[in-house]
Phi, psi and omega in degrees: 000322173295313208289315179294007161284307202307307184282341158301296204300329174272335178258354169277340170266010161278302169328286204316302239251318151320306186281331156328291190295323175276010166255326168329295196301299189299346199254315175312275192273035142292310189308335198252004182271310200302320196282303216285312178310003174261315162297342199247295189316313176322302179303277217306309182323304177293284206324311170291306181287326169207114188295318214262331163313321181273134148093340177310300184280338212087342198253106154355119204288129174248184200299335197271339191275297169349295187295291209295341193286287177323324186279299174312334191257337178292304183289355157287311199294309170332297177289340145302322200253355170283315176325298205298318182282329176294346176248356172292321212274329193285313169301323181305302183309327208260314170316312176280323167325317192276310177296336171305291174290359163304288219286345164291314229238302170304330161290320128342266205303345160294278192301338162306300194298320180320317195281329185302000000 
């Protein structure tokens, strides 16, 4: 009666051990499917951010050329709405200027007429 324990409990930890290794397998090439969709993400990324930077040399785009490329169009971009609010601030200003001299320039021709 032990030995058939002994050999259920050894084919249940063979079983055990079969499914480890088909899981082993399954998990590597997820990891290199995972890898390889990073390298392709990597590329499109230089690529969209700079054409002539990707792909050019042949040589794999790296995470730090990635970060600083991403990094570069975020403070640009930055520095496009920091613009954009200084001429925003500047049209606002020139509009009241303009209305200011409207409402003068209606008050001129009310006193012209007064005087006329």
């Amino acid at each position: 009666q032990a030995e058939e324990e002994l050999k259920a409990a050894w084919s249940q930890q063979a079983g055990q051990l079969r499914e480890m290794g088909r899981r082993e397998r399954l998990l590597r090439s997820d990891v290199q499917r995972a890898r390889e969709q990073l390298e392709s993400f990597k590329t499109r990324v230089m690529q969209v951010c700079s054409p002539s930077a990707a792909g050019s040399t042949g040589k794999s785009v790296t995470e730090q050329q990635v970060i600083e490329k991403v990094r570069q169009i975020s403070d640009e971009n930055q520095q496009s709405h920091e613009r954009e609010k200084s001429l925003q601030k500047e049209l606002n200003s020139r509009l009241a200027q303009e209305k200011e001299v409207s409402a003068n320039i209606e008050v001129f021709k009310n006193s012209l007429q007064k005087l006329q």
